[in-house]
N, C-alpha and C positions, 0 to 999 in steps of 0.2 A: 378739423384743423390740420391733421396731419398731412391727409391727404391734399392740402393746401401747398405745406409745405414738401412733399414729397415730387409734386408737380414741377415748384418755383427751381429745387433741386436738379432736375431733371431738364428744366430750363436752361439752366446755368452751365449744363456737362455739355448742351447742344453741339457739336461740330463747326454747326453756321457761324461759333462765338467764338472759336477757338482760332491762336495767332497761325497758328498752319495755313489754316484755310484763307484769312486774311493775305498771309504772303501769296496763296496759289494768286490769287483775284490779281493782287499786287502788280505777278508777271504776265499774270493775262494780261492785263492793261498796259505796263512797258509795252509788252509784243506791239500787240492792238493800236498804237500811239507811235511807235517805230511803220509799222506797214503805212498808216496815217501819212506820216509825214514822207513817206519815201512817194507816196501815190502823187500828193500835193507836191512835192519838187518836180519829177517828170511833167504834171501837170497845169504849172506855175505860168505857161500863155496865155490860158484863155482865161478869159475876162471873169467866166461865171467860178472859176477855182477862189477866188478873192473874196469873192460873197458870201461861198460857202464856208469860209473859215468864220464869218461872226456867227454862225452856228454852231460847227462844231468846236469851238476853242471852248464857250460856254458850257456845254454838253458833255463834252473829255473833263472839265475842273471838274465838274457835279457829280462827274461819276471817282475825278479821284477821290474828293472830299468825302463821299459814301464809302467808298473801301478803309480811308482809315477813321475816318469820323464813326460810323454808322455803329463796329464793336465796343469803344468806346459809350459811345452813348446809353446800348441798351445793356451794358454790363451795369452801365451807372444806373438804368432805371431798376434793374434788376436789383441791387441790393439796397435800394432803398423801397423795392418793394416789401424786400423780405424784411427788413429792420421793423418798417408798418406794419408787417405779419406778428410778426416776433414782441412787438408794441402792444399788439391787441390779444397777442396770446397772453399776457403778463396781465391786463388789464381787466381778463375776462378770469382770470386765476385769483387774483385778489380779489373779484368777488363774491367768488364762491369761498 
């Protein structure tokens, strides 16, 4: 069990979790979303530029939504996993 908990631990210091890295993503995606739209204005005569926006407008939310959704989430799964840990460590104490 420890070694359970010493993993979930080790989970949670992850860098991938951490608000740092969340911000780097962050400005990646401004940049990435600025060059985006500078291409799409020079671009903005021909016919198939128009098309391509119901794609990538879709595609750009999904991926903001995952930058700020995605740490959330699995922080949230994370200590509800470990509460479950920590639930069944208590469970399995009491009956011994």
């Amino acid at each position: 069990m420890k070694d359970l908990k010493n993993q979930m631990e080790e989970l949670s210091s992850n860098p991938l979790l951490s608000k740092t890295f969340r911000n780097k993503k962050l400005l990646q995606y401004v940049i990435r979303t600025l060059i985006a739209v500078i291409i799409i204005y020079f671009l903005w005569d021909y016919s198939w530029v128009k098309w391509v926006l119901y794609i990538y407008i879709p595609l750009n939310l999904i991926s903001l939504f995952s930058i700020l959704g995605w740490n959330k989430f699995l922080n949230k799964r994370i200590k509800k996993s470990q509460q479950h840990i920590e639930d069944i460590i208590i469970s399995i104490d009491e009956e011994e």
